[in-house]
SEKETOR-885552 format. One record per residue (C-alpha): residue number from 1; chain; x, y, z. Coordinates in Angstrom, 1 decimal. Example, Ala and Ser with C-alpha at 12.3 -4.5 7.8 and 13.67 -1.06 7.14 Angstrom:
REM SEKETOR-885552
{1; "A"; {12.3; -4.5; 7.8}}
{2; "A"; {13.7; -1.1; 7.1}}
This chain:
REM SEKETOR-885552
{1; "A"; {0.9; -14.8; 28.2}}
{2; "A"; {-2.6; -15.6; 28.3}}
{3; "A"; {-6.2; -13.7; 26.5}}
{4; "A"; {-7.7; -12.3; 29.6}}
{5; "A"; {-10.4; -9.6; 28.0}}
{6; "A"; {-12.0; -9.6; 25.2}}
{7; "A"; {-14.7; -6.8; 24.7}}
{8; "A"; {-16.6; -5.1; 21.6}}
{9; "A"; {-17.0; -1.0; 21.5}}
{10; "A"; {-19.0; 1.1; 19.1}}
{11; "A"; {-18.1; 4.3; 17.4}}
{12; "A"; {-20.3; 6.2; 15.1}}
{13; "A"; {-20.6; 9.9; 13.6}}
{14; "A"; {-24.3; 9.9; 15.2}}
{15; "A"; {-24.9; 13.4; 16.9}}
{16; "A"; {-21.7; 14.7; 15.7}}
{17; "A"; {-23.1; 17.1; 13.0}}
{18; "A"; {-21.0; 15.3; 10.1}}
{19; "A"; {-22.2; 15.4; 6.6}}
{20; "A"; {-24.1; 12.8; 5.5}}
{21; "A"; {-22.2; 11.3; 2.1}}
{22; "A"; {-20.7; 8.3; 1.3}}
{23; "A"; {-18.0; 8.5; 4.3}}
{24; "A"; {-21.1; 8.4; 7.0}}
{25; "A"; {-20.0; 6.1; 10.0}}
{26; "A"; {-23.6; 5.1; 11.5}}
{27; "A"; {-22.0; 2.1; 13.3}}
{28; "A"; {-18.7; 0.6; 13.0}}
{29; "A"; {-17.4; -2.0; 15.3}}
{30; "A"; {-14.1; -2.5; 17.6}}
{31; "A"; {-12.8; -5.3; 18.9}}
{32; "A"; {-10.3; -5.3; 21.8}}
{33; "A"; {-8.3; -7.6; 23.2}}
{34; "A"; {-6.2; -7.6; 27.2}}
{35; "A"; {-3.7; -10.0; 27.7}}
{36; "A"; {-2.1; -11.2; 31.1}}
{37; "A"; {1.2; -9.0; 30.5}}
{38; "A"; {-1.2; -5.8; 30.1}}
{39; "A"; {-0.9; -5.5; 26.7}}
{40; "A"; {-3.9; -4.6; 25.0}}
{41; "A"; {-4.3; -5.0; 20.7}}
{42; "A"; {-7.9; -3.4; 19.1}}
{43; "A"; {-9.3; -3.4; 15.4}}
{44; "A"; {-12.0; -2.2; 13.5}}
{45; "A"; {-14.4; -5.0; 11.6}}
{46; "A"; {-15.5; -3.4; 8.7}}
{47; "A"; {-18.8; -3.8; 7.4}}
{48; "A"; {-20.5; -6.4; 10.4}}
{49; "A"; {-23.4; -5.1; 11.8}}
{50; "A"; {-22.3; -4.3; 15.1}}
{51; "A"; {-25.2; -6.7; 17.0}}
{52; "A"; {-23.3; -9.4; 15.4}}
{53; "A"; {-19.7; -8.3; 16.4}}
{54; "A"; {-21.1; -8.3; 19.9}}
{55; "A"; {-22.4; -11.8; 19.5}}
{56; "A"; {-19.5; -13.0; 18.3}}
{57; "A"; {-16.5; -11.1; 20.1}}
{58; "A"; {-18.3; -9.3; 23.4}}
{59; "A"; {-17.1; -10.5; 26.4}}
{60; "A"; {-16.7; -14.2; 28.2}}
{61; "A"; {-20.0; -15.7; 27.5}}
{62; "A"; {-19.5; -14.7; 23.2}}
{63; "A"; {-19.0; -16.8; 20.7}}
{64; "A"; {-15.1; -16.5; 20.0}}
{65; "A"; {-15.2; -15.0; 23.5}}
{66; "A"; {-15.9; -18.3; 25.4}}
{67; "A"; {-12.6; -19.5; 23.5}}
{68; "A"; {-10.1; -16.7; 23.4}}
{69; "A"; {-10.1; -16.0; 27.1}}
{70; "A"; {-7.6; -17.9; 29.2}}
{71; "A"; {-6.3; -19.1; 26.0}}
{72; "A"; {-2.5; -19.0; 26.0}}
{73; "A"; {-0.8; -17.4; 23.7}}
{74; "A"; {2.3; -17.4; 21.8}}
{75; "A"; {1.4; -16.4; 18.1}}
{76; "A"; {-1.3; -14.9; 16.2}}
{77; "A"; {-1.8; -17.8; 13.6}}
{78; "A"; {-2.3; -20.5; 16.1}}
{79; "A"; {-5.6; -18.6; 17.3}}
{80; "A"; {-6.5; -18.2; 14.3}}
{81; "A"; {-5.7; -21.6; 12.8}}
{82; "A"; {-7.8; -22.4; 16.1}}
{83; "A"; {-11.2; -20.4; 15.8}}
{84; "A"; {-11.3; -21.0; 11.7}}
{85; "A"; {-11.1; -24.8; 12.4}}
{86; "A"; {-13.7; -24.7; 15.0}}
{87; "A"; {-16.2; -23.3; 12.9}}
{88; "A"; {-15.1; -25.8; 9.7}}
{89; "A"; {-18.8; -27.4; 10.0}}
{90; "A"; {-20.9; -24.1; 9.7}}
{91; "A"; {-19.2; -21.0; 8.7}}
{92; "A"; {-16.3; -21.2; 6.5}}
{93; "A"; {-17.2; -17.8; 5.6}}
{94; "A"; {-19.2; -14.2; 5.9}}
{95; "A"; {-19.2; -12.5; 8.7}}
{96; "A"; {-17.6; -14.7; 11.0}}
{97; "A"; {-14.2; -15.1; 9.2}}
{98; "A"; {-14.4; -11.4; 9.6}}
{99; "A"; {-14.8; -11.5; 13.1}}
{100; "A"; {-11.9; -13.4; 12.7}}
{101; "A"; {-10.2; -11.3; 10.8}}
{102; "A"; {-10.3; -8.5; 13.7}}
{103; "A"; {-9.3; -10.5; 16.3}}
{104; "A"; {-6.2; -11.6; 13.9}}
{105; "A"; {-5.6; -7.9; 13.3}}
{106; "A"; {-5.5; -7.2; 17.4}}
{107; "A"; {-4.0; -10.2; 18.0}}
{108; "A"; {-0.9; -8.9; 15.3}}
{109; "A"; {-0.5; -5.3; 17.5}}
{110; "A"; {-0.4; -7.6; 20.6}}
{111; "A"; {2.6; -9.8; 19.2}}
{112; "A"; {4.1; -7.2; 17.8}}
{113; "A"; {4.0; -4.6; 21.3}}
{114; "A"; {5.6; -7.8; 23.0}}
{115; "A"; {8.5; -8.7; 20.5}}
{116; "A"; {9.1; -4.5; 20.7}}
{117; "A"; {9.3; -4.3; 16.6}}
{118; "A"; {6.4; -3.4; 13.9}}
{119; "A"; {4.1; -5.8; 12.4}}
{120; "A"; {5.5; -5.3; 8.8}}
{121; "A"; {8.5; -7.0; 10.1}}
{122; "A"; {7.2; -10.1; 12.0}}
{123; "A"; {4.5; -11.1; 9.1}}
{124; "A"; {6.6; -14.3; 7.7}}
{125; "A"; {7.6; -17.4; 9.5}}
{126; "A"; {10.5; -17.7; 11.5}}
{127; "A"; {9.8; -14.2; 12.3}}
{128; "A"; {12.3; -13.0; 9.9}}
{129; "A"; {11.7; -9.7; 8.0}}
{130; "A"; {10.1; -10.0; 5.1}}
{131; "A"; {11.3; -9.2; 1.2}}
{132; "A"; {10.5; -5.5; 1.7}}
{133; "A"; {11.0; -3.0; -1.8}}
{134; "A"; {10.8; -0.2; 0.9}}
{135; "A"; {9.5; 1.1; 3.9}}
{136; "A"; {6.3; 3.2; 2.6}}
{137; "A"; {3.7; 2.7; 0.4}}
{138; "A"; {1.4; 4.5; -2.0}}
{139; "A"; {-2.4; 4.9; -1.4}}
{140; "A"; {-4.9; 4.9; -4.1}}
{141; "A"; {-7.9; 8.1; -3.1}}
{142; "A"; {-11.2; 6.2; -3.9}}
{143; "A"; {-13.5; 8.8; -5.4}}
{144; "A"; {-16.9; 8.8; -5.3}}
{145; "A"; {-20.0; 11.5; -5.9}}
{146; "A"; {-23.1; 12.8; -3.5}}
{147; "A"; {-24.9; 12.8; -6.1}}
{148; "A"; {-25.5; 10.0; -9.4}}
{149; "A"; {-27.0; 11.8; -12.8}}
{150; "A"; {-24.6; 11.7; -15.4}}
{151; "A"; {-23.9; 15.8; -14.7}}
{152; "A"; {-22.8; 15.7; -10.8}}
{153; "A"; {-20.6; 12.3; -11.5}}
{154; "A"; {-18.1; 14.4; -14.1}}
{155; "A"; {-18.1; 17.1; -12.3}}
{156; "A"; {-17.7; 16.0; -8.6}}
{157; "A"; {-15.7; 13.2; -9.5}}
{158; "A"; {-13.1; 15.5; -11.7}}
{159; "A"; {-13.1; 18.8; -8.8}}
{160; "A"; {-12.0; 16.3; -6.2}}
{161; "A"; {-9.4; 14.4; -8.0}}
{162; "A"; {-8.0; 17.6; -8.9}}
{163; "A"; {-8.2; 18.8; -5.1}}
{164; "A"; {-6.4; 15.7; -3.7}}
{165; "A"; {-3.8; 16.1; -6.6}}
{166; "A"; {-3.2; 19.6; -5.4}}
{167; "A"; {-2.9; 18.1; -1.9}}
{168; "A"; {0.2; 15.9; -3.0}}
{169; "A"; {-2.0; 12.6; -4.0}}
{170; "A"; {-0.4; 10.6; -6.9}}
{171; "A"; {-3.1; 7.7; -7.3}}
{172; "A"; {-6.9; 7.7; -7.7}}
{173; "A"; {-10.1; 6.1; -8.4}}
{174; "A"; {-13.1; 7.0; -9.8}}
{175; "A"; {-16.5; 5.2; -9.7}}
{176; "A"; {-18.8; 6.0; -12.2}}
{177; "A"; {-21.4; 3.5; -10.6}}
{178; "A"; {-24.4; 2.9; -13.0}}
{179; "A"; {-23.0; 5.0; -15.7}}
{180; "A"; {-23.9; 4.9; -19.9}}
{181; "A"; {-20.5; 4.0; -20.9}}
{182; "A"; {-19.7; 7.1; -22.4}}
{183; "A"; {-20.2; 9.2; -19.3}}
{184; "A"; {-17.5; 6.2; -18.0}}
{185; "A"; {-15.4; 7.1; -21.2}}
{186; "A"; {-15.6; 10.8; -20.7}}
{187; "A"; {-15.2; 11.1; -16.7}}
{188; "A"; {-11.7; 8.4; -17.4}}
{189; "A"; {-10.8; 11.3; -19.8}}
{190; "A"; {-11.2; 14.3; -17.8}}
{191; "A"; {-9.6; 12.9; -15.0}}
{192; "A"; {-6.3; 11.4; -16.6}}
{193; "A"; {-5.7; 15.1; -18.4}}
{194; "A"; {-5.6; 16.4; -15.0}}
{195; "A"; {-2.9; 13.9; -14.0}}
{196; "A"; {1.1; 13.6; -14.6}}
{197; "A"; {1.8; 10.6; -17.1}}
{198; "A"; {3.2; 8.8; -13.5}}
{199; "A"; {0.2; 9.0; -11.5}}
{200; "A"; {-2.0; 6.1; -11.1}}
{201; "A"; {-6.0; 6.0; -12.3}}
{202; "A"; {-7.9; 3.1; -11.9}}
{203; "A"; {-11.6; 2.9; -12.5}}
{204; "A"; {-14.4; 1.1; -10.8}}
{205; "A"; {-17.6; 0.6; -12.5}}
{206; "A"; {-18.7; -1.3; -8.7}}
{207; "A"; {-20.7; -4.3; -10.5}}
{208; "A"; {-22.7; -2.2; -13.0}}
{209; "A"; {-22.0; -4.3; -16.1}}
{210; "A"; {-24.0; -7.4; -17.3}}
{211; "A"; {-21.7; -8.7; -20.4}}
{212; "A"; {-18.3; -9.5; -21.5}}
{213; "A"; {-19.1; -7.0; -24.5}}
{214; "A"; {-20.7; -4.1; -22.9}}
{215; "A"; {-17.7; -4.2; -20.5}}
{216; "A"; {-15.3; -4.5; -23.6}}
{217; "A"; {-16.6; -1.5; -25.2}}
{218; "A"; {-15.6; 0.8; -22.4}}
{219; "A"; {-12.7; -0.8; -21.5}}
{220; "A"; {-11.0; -0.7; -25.1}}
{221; "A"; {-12.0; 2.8; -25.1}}
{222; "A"; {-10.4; 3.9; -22.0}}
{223; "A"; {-7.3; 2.0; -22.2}}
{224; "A"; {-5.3; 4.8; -23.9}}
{225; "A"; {-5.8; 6.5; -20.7}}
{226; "A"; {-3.3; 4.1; -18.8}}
{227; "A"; {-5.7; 2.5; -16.5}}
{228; "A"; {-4.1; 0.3; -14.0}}
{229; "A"; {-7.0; -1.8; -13.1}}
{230; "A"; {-10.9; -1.8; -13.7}}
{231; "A"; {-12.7; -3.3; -10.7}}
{232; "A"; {-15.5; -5.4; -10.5}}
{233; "A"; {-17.1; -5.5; -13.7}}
{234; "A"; {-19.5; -7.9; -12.8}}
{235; "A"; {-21.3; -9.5; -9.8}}
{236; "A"; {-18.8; -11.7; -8.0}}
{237; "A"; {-20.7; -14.4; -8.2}}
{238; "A"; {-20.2; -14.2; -12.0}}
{239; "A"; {-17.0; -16.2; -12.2}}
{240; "A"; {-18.2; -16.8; -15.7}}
{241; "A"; {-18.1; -13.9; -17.2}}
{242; "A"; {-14.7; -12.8; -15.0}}
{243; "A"; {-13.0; -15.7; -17.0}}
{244; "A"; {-14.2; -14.6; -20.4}}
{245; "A"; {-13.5; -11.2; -19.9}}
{246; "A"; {-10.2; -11.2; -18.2}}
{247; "A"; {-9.1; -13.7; -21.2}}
{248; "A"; {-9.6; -10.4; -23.5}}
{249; "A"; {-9.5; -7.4; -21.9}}
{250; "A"; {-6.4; -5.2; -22.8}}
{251; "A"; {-6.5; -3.4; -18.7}}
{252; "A"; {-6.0; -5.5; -16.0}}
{253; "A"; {-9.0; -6.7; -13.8}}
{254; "A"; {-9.3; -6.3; -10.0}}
{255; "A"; {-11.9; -7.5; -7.6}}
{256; "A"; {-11.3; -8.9; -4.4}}
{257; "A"; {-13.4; -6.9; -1.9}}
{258; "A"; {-16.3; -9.6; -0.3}}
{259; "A"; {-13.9; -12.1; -0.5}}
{260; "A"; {-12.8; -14.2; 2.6}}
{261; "A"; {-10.1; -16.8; 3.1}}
{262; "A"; {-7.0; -17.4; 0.4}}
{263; "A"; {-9.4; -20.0; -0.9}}
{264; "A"; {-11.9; -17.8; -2.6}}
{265; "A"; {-8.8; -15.5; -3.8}}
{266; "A"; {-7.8; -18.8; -5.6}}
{267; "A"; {-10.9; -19.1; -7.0}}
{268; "A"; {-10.7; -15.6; -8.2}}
{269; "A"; {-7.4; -16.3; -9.9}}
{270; "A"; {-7.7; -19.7; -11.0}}
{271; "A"; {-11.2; -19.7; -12.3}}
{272; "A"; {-11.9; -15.8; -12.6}}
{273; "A"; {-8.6; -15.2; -14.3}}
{274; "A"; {-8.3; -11.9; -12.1}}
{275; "A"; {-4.8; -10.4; -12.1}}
{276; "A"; {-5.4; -7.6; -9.4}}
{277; "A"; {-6.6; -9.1; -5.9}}
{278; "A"; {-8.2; -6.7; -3.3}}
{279; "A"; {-8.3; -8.0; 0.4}}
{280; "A"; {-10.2; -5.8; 2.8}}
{281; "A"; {-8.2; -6.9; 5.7}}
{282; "A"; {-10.3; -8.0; 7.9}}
{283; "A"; {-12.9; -9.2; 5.7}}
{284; "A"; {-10.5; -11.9; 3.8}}
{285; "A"; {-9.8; -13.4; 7.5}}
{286; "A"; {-6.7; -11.2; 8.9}}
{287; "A"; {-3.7; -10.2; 8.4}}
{288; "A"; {-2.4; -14.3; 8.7}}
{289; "A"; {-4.7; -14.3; 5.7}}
{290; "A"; {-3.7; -11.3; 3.6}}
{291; "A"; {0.0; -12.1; 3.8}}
{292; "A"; {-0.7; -15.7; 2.7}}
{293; "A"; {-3.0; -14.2; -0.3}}
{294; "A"; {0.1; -11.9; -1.3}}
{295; "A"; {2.3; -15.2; -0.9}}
{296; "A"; {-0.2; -17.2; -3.6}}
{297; "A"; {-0.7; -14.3; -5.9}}
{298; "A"; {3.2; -13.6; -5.8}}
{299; "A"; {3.3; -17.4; -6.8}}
{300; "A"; {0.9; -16.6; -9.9}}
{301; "A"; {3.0; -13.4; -11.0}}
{302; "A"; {-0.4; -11.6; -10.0}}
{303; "A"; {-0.5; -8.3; -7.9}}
{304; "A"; {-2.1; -7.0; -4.8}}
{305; "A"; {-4.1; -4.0; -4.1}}
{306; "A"; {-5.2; -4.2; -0.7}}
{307; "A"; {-8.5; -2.5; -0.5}}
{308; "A"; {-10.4; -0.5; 2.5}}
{309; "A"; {-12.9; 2.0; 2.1}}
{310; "A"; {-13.0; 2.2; 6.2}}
{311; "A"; {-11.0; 4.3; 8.7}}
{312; "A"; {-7.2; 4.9; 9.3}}
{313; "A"; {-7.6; 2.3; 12.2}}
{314; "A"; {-7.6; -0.5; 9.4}}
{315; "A"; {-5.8; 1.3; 7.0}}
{316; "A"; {-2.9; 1.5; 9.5}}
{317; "A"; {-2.9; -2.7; 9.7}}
{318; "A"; {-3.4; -2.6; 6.2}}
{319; "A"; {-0.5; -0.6; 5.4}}
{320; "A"; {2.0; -3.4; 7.2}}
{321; "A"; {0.5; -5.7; 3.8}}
{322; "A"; {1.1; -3.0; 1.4}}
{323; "A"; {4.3; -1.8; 2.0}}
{324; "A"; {6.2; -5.1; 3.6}}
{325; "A"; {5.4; -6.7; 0.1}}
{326; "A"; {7.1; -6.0; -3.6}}
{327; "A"; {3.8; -7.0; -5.4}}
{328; "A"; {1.6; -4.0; -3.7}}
{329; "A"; {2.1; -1.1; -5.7}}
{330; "A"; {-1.1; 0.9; -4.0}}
{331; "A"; {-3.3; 0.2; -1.4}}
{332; "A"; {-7.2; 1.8; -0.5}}
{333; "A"; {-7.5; 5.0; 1.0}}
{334; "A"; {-10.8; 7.0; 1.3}}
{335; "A"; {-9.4; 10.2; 2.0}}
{336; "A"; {-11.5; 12.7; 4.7}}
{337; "A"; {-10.0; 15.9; 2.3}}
{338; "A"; {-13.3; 15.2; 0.0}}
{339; "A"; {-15.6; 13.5; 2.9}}
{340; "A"; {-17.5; 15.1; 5.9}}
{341; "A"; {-17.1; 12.0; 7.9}}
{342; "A"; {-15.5; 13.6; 11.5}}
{343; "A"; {-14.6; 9.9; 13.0}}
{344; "A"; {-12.9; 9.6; 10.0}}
{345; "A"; {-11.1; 12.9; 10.7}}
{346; "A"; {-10.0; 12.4; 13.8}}
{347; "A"; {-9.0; 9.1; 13.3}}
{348; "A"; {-7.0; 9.7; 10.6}}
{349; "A"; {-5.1; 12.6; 12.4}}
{350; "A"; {-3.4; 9.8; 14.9}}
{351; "A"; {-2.8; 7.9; 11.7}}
{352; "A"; {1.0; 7.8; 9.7}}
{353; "A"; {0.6; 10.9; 7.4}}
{354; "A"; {0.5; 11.2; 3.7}}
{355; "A"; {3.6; 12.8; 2.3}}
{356; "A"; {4.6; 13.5; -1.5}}
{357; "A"; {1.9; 11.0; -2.6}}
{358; "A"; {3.2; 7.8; 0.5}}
{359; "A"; {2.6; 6.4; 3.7}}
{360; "A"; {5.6; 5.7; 5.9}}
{361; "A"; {5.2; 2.5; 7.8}}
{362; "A"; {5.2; 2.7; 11.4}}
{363; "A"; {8.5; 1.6; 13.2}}
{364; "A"; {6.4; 1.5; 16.3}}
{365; "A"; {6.1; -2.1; 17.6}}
{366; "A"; {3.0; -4.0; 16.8}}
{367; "A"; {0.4; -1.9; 14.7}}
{368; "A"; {1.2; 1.4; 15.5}}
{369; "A"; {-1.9; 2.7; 15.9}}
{370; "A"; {-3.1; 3.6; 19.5}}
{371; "A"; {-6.5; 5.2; 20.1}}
{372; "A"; {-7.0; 7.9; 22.7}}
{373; "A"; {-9.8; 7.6; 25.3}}
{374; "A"; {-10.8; 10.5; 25.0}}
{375; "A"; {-11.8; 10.0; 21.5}}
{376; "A"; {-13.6; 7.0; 22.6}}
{377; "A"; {-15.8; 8.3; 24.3}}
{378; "A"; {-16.3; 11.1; 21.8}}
{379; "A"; {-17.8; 9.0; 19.2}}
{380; "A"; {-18.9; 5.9; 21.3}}
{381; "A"; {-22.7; 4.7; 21.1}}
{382; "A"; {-24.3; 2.0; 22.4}}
C-alpha cells in the first residue's frame, strides 16, 4: 500500500452568520491523505496558519508532500519516525511537528480502516489491545466568557456551567483569565456549589500569574473546593517557577498545551515538576506521540488530560488516547451548547455523542470519524 495523494483543505465559519466568541473558526486546516488501496485518512491541524499547512502538506511539490507520496506504507510510526528525523537539523519543533502530528493522526484512520478495527485498539506495539479501564471516557467542558470585567466572568462563567450540567455534563473548567485573585476565589466558589461532590472542576488561570506566591494565595484558597488541576500558572517558558510551585502547591498542576514531542513533556515533568500533562494531539507530534507521552507519564505515576479546544474532528482521534488509557480520567471538550461556532455544530453532530456525562469510543475501524462532502463544501474557503 503506497501514499498516492496528499492534499490540504480549508474550512472556516466565514459567511456563515456564526457568532463571533471565543469558538470562531476563521481558518482551520485539513490534511488528507489517499492511499493505493483507496483508502483515504483526514485530520484537522490545530492552531497552524493555514498558508503554512499548505506549504508543508499541499500536494506533490510540498514539503512533507515531496516525501509522503509513493512512499510505502505499512505503519504509521515508520512515517513518522521518517519525516521527524528528516527535519532533525532545523525544526525539531513548532509548527512542523504539528504538521506532523496531522499527517500521524490520518495516517492512524488509514491503518486502522485497513486492519478493519478502531484506532484505540491498535495504539501499542505488536498491535495488541491496549490496558483499557473501559471503553468511554469523560470530557472536561472548557468554559470561557464574551466578555472579561470582573462582573461578566462570574456570571457567564457560572450560567453556563450550570446549563451544561443541566445538559448531563459532569466535568468543567473555568478560566478566569487575568483575574484579581479573589474574583478567581469567588467564580471557583460559585461554580463548585452548583456541582455534585463527584463532578470534576478544574481551573485555568491561562498564564496570568507572575509568582510562586501570588499563585499560592489562590490556590490554598480554592483548594477546599476539590480542584483537580490548575493549569498554566505561569508562562511555559518559566520552568522555574513550575518547579517551585509544584514542590508546594496542595492542587495538582497541569500544563501541557504548546508542547511538542515526549521530550518537552519530560522536561515538563522532570524539571517543571508537573503532575497533569495536556497533549493537544496534533500539536505534541501525533497520536505515535501522545500514546508514548501517556506511556512516560504512566512510568512517573503522573496523569494525562489530553487537551483540545478545537473541533470534534480532533476530539474524535483524541478520544482513542483518553479512553484506551487508565491514567486519562478527562479529556478537552469545548462544547457548541455555550458557543455560536456552526462548523463546530455540524461537526460535532457526526461526532460520538455525549451521554450521562461520557464519550463512547468508536468501534468503527480506524478513527471513526468520516466527513460528508457536502459539508465540505459548506464551510470550505480558499
Amino acid at each position: 500500500m503506497k501514499i498516492e495523494q496528499v492534499e490540504v483543505f480549508i474550512l472556516s465559519d466565514r459567511n456563515t452568520g456564526a457568532r463571533m466568541d471565543a469558538s470562531f473558526v476563521d481558518g482551520l486546516a485539513f490534511v488528507r491523505l489517499r492511499t493505493s488501496d483507496g483508502i483515504v485518512g483526514i485530520s484537522e491541524i490545530f492552531a497552524v496558519p493555514p498558508k503554512v499547512t499548505q506549504a508543508v502538506l499541499d500536494g506533490p511539490d510540498s514539503l512533507f508532500g515531496a516525501m509522503l507520496i509513493g512512499q510505502e506504507f505499512a505503519h504509521p510510526r515508520d512515517i513518522w519516525k521518517k519525516l521527524y528525523e528528516n527535519r532533525l537539523f532545523d525544526n525539531r519543533r513548532g509548527w512542523l511537528i504539528m504538521c506532523l502530528g496531522g499527517v500521524d493522526v490520518a495516517l492512524w484512520d488509514i491503518y486502522g480502516k485497513k486492519k478493519g478495527s478502531p484506532v484505540w485498539q491498535l495504539m501499542r506495539e505488536g498491535n495488541q489491545p491496549i490496558d483499557t479501564p473501559g471503553n468511554k471516557a469523560m470530557p472536561y467542558c472548557t468554559v470561557v466568557s464574551d466578555q472579561w470585567d470582573r462582573e461578566s466572568v462570574l456570571r457567564q462563567q457560572l450560567e453556563r456551567v450550570v446549563r451544561l450540567r443541566e445538559a448531563g455534563y459532569r466535568a468543567f473548567k473555568i478560566e478566569p483569565i487575568q483575574q484579581e485573585a479573589q474574583t478567581i476565589i469567588e467564580l471557583t466558589k460559585l461554580v463548585r456549589n452548583e456541582l455534585d461532590v463527584d463532578d470534576i472542576l478544574c481551573v485555568d488561570v491561562v498564564y496570568s500569574w507572575n509568582s510562586v506566591e501570588e499563585a499560592l494565595k489562590v490556590i490554598e484558597e480554592i483548594a477546599e473546593y476539590n480542584i483537580m488541576f490548575v493549569e498554566t500558572p505561569f508562562s511555559i517558558d518559566r520552568i522555574d517557577l513550575y518547579s517551585q510551585l509544584t514542590a508546594r502547591s496542595c492542587i495538582p498542576i497541569a500544563a501541557g498545551e504548546y508542547t511538542t514531542t515526549r521530550w518537552e513533556f519530560l522536561h515538563l515533568m522532570n524539571e517543571g515538576g508537573v503532575s497533569v500533562l495536556q497533549p493537544y494531539i496534533t500539536t505534541c507530534g501525533g497520536l505515535t506521540e501522545a500514546a508514548r507521552i501517556v506511556d512516560i507519564a504512566q512510568q512517573a505515576s503522573k496523569l494525562v488530560c489530553p487537551g483540545n479546544w478545537s473541533t470534534h474532528v480532533l476530539g474524535t482521534a483524541t478520544l482513542h488516547i483518553a479512553a484506551g488509557s487508565p491514567i486519562c480520567p478527562t479529556y478537552e471538550l469545548a462544547p457548541t451548547e455555550i458557543y455560536g461556532s456552526i462548523l463546530r455544530k455540524a461537526l460535532e453532530e457526526l461526532a460520538p455523542p455525549v451521554v450521562d456525562g461520557t464519550v463512547f469510543v468508536p468501534n468503527a475501524p480506524g478513527i471513526g470519524f468520516n466527513l460528508p462532502d457536502e459539508l465540505e463544501a459548506s464551510f470550505s474557503v480558499n
